[in-house]
C-alpha positions in Angstrom: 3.8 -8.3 1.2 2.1 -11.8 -0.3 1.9 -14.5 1.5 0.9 -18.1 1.3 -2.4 -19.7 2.9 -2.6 -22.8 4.4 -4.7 -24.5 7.3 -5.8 -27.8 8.6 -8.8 -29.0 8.7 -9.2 -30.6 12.2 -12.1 -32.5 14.3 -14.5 -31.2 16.1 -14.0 -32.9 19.8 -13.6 -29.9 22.4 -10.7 -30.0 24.0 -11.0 -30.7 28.1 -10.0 -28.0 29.8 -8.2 -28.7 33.3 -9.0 -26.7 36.2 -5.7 -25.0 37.9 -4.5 -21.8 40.1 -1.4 -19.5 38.1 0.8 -17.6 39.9 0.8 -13.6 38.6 3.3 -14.0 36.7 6.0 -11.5 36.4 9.0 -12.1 34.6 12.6 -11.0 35.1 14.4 -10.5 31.8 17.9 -8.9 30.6 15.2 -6.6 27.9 13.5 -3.1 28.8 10.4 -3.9 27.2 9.0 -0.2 28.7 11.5 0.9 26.2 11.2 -1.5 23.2 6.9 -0.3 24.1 7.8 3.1 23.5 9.6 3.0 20.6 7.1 1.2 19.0 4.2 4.0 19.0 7.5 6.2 17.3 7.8 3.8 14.4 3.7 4.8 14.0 4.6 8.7 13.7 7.4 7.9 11.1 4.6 5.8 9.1 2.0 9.0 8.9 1.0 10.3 5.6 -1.2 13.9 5.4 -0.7 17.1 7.8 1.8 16.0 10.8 0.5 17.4 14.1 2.4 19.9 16.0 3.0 17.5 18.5 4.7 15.1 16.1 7.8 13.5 17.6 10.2 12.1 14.4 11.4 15.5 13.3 12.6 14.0 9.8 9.6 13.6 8.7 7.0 16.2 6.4 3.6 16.6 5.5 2.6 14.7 2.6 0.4 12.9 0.5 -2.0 16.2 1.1 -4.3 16.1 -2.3 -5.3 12.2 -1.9 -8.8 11.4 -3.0 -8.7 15.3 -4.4 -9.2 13.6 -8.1 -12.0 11.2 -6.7 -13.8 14.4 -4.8 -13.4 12.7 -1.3 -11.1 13.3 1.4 -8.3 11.1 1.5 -5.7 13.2 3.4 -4.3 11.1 6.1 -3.7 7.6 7.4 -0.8 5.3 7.5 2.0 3.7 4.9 1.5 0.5 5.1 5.7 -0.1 4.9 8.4 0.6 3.4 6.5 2.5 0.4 4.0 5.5 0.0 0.9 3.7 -0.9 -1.9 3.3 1.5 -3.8 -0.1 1.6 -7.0 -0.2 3.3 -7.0 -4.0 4.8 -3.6 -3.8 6.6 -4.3 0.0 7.6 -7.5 -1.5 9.2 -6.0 -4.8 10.6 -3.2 -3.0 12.2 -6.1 -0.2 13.9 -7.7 -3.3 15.1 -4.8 -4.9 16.6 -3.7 -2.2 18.4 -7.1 -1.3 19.7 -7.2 -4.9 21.0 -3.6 -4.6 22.7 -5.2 -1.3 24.5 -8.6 -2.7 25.6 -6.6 -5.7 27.0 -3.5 -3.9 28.4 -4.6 -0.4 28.5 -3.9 -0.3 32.5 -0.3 -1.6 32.1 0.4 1.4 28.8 -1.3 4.2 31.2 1.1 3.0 34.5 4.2 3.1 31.9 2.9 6.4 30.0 2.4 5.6 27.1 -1.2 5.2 27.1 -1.9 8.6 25.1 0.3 7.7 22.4 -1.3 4.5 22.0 -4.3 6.4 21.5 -3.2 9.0 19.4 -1.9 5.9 17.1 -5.1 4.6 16.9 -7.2 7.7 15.9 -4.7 8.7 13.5 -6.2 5.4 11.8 -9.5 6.1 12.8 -9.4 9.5 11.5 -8.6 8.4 7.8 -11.0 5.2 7.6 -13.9 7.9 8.4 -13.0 9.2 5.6 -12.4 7.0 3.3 -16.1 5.9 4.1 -18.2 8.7 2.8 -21.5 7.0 2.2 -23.1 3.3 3.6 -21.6 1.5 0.7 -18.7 3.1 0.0 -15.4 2.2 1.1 -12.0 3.7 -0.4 -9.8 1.0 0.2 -5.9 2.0 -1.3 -4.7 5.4 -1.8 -1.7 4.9 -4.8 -0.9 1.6 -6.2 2.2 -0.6 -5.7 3.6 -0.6 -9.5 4.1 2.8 -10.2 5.5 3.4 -6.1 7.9 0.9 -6.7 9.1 2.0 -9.6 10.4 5.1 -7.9 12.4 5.1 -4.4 11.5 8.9 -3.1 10.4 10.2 -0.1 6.4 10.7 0.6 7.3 14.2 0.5 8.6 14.3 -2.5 6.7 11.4 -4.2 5.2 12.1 -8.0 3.5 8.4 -8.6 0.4 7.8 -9.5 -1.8 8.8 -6.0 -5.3 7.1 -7.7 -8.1 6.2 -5.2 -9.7 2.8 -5.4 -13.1 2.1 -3.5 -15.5 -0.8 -3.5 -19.5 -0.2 -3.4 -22.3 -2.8 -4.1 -21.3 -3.9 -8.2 -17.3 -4.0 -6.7 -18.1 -5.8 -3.6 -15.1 -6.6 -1.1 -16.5 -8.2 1.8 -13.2 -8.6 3.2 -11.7 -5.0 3.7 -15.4 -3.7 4.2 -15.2 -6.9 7.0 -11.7 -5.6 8.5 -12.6 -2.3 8.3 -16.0 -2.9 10.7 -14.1 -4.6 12.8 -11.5 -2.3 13.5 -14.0 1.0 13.9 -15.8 -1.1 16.4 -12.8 -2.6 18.6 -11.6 1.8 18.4 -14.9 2.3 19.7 -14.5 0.6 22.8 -11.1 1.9 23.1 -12.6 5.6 22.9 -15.8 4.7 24.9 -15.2 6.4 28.0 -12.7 9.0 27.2 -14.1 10.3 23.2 -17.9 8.6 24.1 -18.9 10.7 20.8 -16.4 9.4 18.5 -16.8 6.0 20.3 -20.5 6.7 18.7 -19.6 7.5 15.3 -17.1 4.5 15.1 -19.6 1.8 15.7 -22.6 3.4 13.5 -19.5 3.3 10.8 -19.2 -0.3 11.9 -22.9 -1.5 11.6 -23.0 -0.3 8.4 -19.9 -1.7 6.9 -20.7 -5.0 8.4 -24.5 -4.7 6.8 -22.5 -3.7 3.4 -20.1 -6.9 3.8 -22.5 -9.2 4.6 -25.1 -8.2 1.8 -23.0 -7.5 -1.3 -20.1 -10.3 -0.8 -17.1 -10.8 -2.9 -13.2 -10.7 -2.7 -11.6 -7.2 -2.6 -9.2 -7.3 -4.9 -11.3 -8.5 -7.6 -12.7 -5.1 -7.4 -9.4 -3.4 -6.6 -7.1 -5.0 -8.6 -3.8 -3.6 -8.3 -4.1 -4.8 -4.8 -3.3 -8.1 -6.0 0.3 -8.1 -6.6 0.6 -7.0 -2.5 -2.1 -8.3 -0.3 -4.0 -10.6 -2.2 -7.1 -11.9 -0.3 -5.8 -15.8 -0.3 -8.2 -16.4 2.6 -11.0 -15.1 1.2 -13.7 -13.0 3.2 -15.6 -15.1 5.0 -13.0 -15.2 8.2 -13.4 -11.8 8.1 -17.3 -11.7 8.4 -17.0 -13.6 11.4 -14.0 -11.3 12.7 -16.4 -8.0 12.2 -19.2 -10.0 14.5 -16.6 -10.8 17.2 -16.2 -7.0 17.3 -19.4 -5.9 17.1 -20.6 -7.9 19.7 -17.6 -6.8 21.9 -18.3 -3.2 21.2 -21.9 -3.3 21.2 -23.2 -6.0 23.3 -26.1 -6.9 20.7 -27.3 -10.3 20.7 -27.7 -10.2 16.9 -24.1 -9.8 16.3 -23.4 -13.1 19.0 -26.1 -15.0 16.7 -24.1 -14.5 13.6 -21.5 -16.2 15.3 -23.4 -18.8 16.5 -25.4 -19.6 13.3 -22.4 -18.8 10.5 -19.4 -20.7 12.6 -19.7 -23.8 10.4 -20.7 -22.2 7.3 -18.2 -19.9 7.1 -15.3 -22.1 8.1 -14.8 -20.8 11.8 -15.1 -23.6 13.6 -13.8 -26.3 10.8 -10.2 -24.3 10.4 -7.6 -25.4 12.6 -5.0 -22.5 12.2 -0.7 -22.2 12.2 -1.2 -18.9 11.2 -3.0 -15.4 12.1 -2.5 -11.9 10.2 -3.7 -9.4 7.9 -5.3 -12.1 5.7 -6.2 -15.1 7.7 -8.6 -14.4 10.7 -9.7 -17.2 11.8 -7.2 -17.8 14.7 -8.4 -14.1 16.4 -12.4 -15.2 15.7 -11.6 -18.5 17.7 -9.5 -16.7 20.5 -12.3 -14.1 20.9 -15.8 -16.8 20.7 -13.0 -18.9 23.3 -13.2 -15.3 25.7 -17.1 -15.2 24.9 -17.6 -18.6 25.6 -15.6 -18.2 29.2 -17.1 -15.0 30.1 -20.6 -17.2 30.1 -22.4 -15.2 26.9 -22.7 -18.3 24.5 -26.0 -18.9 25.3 -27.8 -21.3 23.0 -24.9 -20.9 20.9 -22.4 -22.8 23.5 -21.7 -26.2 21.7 -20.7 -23.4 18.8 -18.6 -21.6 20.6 -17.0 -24.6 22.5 -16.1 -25.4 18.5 -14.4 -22.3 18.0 -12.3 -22.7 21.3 -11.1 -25.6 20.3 -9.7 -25.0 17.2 -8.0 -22.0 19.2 -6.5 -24.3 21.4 -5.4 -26.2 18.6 -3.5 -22.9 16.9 -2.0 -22.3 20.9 -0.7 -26.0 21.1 0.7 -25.6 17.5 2.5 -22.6 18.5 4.2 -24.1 21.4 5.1 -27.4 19.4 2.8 -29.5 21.4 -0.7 -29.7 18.8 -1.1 -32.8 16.3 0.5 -30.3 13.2 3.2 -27.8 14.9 4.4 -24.6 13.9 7.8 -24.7 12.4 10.6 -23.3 14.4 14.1 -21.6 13.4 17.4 -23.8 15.4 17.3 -20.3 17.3 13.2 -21.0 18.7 12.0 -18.4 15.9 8.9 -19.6 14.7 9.2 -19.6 11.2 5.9 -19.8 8.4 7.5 -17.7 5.5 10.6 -15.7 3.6 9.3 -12.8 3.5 8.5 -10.7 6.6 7.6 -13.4 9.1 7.7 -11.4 11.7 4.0 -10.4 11.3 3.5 -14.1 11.7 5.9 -14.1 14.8 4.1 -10.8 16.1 0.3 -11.9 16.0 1.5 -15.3 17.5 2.4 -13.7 20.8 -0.7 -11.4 20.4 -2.9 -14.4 20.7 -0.6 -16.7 22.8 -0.6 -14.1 26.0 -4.1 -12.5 25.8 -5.3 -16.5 25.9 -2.9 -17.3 28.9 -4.5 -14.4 30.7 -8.2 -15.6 29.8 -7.2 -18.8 30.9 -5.8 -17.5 34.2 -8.6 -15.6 34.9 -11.2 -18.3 34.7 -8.6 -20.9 36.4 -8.3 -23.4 33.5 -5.5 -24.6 31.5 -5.5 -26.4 28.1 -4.9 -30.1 27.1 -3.0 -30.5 23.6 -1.9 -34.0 22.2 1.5 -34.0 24.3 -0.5 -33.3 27.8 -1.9 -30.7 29.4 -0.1 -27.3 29.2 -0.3 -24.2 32.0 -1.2 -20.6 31.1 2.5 -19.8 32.3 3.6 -22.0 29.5 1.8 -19.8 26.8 3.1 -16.7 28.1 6.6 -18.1 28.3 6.4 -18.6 24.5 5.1 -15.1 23.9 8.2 -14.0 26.1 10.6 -16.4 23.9 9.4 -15.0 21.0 9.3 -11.7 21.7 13.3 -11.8 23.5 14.3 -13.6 20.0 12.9 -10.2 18.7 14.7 -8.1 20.8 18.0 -9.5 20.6 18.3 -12.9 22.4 19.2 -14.9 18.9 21.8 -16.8 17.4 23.1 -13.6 15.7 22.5 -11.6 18.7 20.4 -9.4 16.8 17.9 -7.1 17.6 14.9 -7.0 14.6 13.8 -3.6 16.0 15.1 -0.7 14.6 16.7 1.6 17.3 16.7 -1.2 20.0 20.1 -2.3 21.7 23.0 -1.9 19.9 22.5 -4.5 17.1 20.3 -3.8 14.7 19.1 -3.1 11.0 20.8 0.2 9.5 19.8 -0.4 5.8 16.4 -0.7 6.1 14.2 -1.1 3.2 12.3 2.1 3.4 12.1 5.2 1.6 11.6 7.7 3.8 14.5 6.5 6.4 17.0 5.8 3.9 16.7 9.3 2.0 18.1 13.0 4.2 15.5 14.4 5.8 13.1 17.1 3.6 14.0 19.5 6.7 17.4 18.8 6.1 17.7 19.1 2.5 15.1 19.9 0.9 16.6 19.4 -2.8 13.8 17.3 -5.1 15.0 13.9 -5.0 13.4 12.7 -8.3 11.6 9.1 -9.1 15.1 6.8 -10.7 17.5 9.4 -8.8 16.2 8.0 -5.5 17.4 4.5 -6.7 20.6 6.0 -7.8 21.8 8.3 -4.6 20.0 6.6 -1.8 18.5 2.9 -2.5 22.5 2.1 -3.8 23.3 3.8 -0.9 25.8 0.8 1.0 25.8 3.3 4.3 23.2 3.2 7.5 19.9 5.2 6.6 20.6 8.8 7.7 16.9 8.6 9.2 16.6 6.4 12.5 13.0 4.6 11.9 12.9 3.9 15.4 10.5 1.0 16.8 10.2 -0.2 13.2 10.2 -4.4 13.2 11.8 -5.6 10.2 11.2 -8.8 8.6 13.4 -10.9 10.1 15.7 -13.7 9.7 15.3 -16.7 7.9 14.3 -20.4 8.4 17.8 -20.8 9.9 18.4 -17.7 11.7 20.4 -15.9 8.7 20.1 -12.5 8.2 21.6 -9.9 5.6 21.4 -6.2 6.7 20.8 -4.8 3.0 18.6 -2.3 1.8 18.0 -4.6 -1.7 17.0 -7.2 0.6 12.8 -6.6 1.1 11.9 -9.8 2.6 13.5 -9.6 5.6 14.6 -5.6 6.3 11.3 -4.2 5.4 9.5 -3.5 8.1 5.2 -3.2 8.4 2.8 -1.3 10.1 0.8 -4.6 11.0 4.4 -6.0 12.8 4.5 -4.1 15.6 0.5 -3.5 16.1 0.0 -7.0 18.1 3.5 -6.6 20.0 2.7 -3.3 21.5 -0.4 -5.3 23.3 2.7 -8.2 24.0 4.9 -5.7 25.3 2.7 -3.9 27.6 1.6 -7.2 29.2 5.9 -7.9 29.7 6.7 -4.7 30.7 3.5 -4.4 32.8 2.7 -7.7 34.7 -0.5 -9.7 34.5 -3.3 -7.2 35.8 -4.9 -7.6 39.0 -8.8 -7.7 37.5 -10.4 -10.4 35.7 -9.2 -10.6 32.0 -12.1 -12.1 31.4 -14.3 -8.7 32.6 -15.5 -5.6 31.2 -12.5 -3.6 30.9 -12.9 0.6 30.8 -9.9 2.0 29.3 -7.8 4.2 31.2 -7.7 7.9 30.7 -4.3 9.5 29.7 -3.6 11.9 32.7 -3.8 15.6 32.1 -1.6 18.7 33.0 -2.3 19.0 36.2 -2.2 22.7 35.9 -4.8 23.0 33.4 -8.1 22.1 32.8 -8.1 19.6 29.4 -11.3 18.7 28.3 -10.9 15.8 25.5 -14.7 15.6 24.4 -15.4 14.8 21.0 -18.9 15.6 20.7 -21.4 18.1 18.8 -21.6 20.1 22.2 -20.7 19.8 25.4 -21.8 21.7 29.1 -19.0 24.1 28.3 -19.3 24.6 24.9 -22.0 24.3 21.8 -22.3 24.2 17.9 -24.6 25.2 16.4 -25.0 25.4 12.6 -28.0 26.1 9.8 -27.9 26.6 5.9 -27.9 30.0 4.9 -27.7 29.6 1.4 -28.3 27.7 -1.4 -27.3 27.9 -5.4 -27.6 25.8 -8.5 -24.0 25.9 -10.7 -23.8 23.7 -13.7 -26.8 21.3 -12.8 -25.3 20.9 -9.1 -27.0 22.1 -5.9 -24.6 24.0 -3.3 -25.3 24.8 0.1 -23.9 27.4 2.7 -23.8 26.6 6.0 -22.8 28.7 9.1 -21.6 27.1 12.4 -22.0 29.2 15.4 -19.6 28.1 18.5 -20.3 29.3 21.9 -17.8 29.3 25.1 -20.9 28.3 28.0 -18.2 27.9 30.1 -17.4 30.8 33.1 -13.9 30.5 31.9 -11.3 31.5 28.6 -11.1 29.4 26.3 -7.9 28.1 24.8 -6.3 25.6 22.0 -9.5 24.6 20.4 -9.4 21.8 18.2 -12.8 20.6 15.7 -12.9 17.8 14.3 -15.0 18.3 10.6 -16.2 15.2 8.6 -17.8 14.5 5.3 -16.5 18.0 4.6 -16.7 18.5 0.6 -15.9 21.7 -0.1 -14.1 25.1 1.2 -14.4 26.5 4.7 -13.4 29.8 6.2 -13.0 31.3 9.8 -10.9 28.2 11.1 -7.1 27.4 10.5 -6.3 23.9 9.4 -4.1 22.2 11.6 -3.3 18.6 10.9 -6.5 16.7 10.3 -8.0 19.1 12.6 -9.5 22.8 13.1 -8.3 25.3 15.3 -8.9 28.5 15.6 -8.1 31.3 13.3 -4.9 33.5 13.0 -6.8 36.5 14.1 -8.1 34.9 17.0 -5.9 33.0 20.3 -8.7 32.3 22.7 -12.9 32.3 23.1 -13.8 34.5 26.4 -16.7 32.7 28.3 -20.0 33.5 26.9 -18.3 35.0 23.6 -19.0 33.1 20.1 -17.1 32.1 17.3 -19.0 31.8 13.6 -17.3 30.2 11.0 -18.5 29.3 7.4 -18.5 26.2 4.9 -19.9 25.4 1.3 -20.1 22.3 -0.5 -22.9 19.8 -2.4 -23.9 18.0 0.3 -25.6 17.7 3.9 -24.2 19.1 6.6 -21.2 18.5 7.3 -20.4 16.8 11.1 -18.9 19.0 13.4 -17.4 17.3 16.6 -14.8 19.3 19.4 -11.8 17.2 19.6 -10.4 18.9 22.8 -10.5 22.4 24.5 -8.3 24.1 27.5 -10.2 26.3 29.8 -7.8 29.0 32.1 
């Protein structure tokens, strides 16, 4: 999971940009990348932790990790694995929301015409859901679930896992400006990805953003000085001050405000922005994504004042896009195969965010007819998306070893992959204990395929020179991560898609997944809606033990002239026990006793804890 951390620290000339027409560009290839796009949303499902929805599509998997925070009196229930373990770390969980919320606000249109739009939705709010959570107050941020020694100790399946599930936050004496940093940035990219079709949620996301990016900014310091036994795994090498500048990008993205531009403007030199020439972008090191996005600001016209700032920050993109195609002043090293190659263990987050960046900016520069100049001459648009489509073919198969590096995908690939729950029998198929060591033992030993598929997962990868060893004992490269296949969903759509027929470089509104036809599905996140309102009031209130306690009753009424059907709430900052509703997932629906609302019929149901109110949202709602 470490990684090294190293840049080069460049001019500042601006790079000319040359003015030229593209071609839409679509390209013909040997790969299904519809298919390799759909897999990769089921590698997301396998990687759950907490109550599996009913809809959940990897059967092998089982509910788990359900009493995490319980010890720390939050919520913790939820979220993602960040690989092949059972511990949840907060800055990949929240780099990997915000990559895939950029792949959707940029190639949305291309995931809804290939339907897989509302799973790349539903992969983003399972994220979304659990960094809610693990933000309970302004200055508060729960940022692992678990730790790393005690999980690796043990090989066992999350359902069956006995380690140590401890909660680690930061607040304002254990500052950590960088996962408080990634985590405002990736509630405010979800925001604009749930703006027209969840504008309520798309609401509570950014005023979660403004005041994580107040709490990073104000109370600054590494995270894991604060959370320690992050350091062994994802170590903060960078620092936090690319990822101040990453939550600004964001924030103005999502919220228009001139303040958050400013910040941009007035902290690129300071904090490093426009001094870092990048080789590298990832989980840690931000810079590279802050320059691409001031480069989009800047083309889109909204620098303002700020413009020889911003022209800056596009440069030293440029500089990371020339590296990447071999063509800058200090190149990216490539495998004899055309891998680009930065490190042994998992580059293929490395290869992955490459792309990201190398195709969105090929599209921005198509769209405002320009091309870039690097040291070796002037390079096309076409050319950077012809190295996204290199890479990503290497990753699919086209490779020395003919290969492919994601799990499930042609008929070459990893079957020992290093990951617990693939490589143990399914809990639904046996559901024997398999103990802490005895998973080492019976399964990690194991020299057979995993008798789980982890479909869509993207391993590590091959080495400088193209080797590869399919073992299970081998982490480095058959481990896969959560932040792997985030940026190559956005790459994939983009292949599998074409180049869109609007302006990359306009507002974008995100498709809405189509709904039964036969049905009217309302998905509408709010406190009330014209069909249907909540209403709720304290009823009660008790002292115990020195603490305060508080009953409150919610009252929820069917406006609609219609029945309705498969209610689901949505209940945060929920501290204590509720009754009338049925706990489904990380969501409410309605109780056993009770299959539908008639219209104008009401439905009261009751909740105490020691706190305010609780927030009460409606997640979705059939009417018949």
């Amino acid at each position: 999971m470490m990684k090294s951390f190293v840049m080069m620290f460049c001019s500042m000339t601006p790079l000319l940009l040359i003015i030229g027409l593209l071609p839409n560009l679509a390209f013909a290839s040997s790969h299904n990348y519809g298919e390799a796009l759909s897999k990769s949303f089921l590698f997301y499902e396998a990687q759950r932790s907490g109550y599996l929805p009913h809809d959940q599509r990897v059967q092998w998997r089982g509910n788990s990790g359900l009493l995490d925070g319980k010890a720390s009196g939050v919520d913790l229930v939820g979220g993602y694995y960040d690989a092949g373990d059972n511990v949840k770390f907060g800055l990949p969980m929240a780099f990997t929301v915000t990559m895939m919320s950029w792949s959707i606000i940029e190639y949305g249109k291309q995931m809804g015409e290939s339907g897989e739009l509302s799973n790349a939705i539903d992969a983003v709010k399972w994220g979304t859901d659990y960094l809610l959570k693990a933000h309970p107050e302004p200055n508060v941020l729960y940022g692992e679930v678990g730790d790393g020694t005690t999980d690796h100790y043990c090989w066992q399946r999350p359902e069956d896992m006995t380690t140590s599930r401890a909660a680690y936050r930061i607040d304002p004496s254990r500052p950590g400006s960088d996962l408080a940093g990634e985590t405002a940035a990736a509630m405010a990219a979800a925001s604009i990805v749930f703006r027209n079709s969840n504008p309520a949620y798309a609401k509570e996301l950014l005023t979660h953003a403004y005041q994580l990016f107040e709490f990073a900014d104000k109370y600054r310091g590494k995270y894991d000085s604060s959370i320690t036994v992050a350091q062994k795994y994802y170590r903060s090498v960078s620092g936090y001050a690319d990822e101040l500048l990453w939550a600004a990008a964001w924030l103005y993205k999502a919220s228009n405000k001139e303040y958050y531009l400013n910040y941009l403007g007035e902290n690129g030199d300071a904090l490093g922005g426009t001094g870092w020439s990048m080789t590298e972008f990832g989980w840690d090191v931000k810079y590279a994504g802050v320059q691409t996005l001031a480069a989009k600001f800047l083309m889109q016209g909204n620098a303002g004042n700020h413009a020889p700032v911003f022209e800056k920050y596009q440069e030293k993109a440029e500089n990371f896009m020339c590296a990447c195609l071999g063509k800058g002043n200090q190149n990216i090293h490539k495998s004899p195969g055309g891998l680009i190659f930065r490190q042994r263990w998992n580059n293929m987050q490395f290869v992955t965010s490459a792309s990201f960046l190398a195709t969105v900016y090929s599209d921005y520069l198509a769209s405002a007819r320009k091309s870039l100049k690097c040291s070796s001459g002037t390079v096309l648009p076409s050319e950077l998306l012809s190295f996204a489509k290199s890479q990503v073919d290497y990753i699919l198969g086209d490779n020395p070893r003919a290969t492919s590096y994601m799990v499930g995908y042609g008929n070459n690939y990893p079957r020992q992959v290093h990951h617990r729950g693939s490589s143990i029998v399914s809990v639904k198929k046996d559901p024997s204990f398999v103990s802490c060591r005895g998973g080492y033992a019976t399964w990690f030993s194991r020299k057979a395929s995993d008798p789980n598929l982890l479909a869509g997962a993207i391993v590590g990868g091959p080495d400088a020179y193209d080797n590869f060893a399919d073992q299970r004992d081998n982490y480095e490269q058959t481990e896969p991560a959560t932040y792997n296949n985030a940026p190559l969903i956005g790459v994939l759509a983009r292949l599998h898609g074409g180049q869109s027929k609007y302006s990359q470089l306009l507002p974008v509104a995100i498709p809405q997944p189509k709904p039964d036809p036969e049905q009217k599905v309302t998905p509408a996140p709010a406190s009330s809606t014209a069909d249907i309102t909540i209403e709720q009031k304290e009823t009660a209130s008790w002292v115990h033990k020195g603490k305060t306690y508080y009953r409150y009753s919610v009252i929820v009424t069917n406006k609609s002239a219609m029945t309705m059907k498969n209610l689901k709430l949505s209940i945060y900052q929920l501290y204590g026990s509720l009754w009338g509703l049925s706990k489904y997932g990380d969501s409410y629906v309605f109780p056993a006793w009770l299959n539908s609302l008639p219209a104008g019929k009401t439905l009261e149901f009751v909740y105490v804890h020691s706190a305010s109110p609780a927030t009460v949202s409606i997640s979705s709602y059939t009417l018949v």
